[in-house]
MIPA-460182 format. One record per residue (C-alpha): x, y negated, z. Coordinates in nm, 3 decimals. Each point is the difference from the previous one (the first is absolute). Layout:
<pt px="X" py="Y" pz="Z"/>
...
//
This chain:
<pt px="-1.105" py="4.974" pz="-1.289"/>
<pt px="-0.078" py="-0.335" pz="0.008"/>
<pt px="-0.214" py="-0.202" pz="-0.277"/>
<pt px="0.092" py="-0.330" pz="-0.139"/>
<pt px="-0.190" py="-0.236" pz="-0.236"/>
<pt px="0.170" py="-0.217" pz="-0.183"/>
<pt px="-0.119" py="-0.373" pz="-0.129"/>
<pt px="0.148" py="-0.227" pz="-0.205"/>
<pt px="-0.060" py="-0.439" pz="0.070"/>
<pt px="0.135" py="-0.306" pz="-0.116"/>
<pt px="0.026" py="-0.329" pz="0.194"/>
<pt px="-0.336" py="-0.175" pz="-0.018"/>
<pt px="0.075" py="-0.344" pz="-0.200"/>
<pt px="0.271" py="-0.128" pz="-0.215"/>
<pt px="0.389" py="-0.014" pz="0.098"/>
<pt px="-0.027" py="-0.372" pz="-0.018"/>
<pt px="-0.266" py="-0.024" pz="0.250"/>
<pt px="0.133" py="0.192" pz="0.300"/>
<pt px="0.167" py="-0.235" pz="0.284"/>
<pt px="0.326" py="0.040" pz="0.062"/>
<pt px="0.094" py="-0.077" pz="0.350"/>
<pt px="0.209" py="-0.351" pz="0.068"/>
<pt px="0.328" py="0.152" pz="0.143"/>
<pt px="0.035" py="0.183" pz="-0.276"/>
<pt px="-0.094" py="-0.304" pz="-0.261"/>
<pt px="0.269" py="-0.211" pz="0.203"/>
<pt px="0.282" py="0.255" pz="-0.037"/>
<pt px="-0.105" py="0.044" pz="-0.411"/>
<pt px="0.113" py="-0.376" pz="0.031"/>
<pt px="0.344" py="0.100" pz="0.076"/>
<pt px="0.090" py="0.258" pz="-0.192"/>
<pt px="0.203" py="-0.077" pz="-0.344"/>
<pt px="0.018" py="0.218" pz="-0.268"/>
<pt px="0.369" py="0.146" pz="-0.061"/>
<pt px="0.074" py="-0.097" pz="0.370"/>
<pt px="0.038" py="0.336" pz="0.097"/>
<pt px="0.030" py="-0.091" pz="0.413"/>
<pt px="-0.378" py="-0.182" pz="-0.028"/>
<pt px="-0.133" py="0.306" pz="-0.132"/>
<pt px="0.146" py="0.258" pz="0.262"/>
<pt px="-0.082" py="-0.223" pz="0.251"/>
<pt px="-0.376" py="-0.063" pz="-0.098"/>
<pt px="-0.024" py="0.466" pz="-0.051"/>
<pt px="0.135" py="0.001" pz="0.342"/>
<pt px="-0.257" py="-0.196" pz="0.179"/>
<pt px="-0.250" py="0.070" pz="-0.209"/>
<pt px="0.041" py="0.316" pz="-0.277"/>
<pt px="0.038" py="0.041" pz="-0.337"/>
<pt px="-0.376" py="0.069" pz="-0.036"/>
<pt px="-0.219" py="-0.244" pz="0.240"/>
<pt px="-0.322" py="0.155" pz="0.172"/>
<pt px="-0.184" py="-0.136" pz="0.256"/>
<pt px="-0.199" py="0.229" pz="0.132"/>
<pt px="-0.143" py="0.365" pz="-0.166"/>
<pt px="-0.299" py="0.106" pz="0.108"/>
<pt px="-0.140" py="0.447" pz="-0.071"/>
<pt px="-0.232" py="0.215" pz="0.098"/>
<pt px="-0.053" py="0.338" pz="0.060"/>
<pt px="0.362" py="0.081" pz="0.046"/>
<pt px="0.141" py="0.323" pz="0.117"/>
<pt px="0.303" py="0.047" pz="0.168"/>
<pt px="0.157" py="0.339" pz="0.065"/>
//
């Protein structure tokens, strides 16, 4: 048996205070709402949900 703690976090700072990487601000620029080809085309290169990078701990893997 194997023992797991759990924590919860939140993002340190605000929403509006995180940097969001340039590629991804230039291809915002070209998507149009209703244009339904701009917006498959920006969740194919890029998701629907952008992350840069995740960073954990203490992970277990079985």
């Amino acid at each position: 048996r194997v023992a797991r703690f759990r924590e919860n976090q939140r993002l340190a700072g605000s929403p509006d205070k995180l940097i969001l990487d340039e590629t991804v601000a230039r291809e915002i620029d070209n998507v149009t709402v209703g244009d339904t080809v701009s917006v498959v085309r920006f969740i194919r290169n890029f998701g629907s949900h952008y992350i840069a990078s995740y960073v954990t701990g203490n992970s277990l893997y079985q």
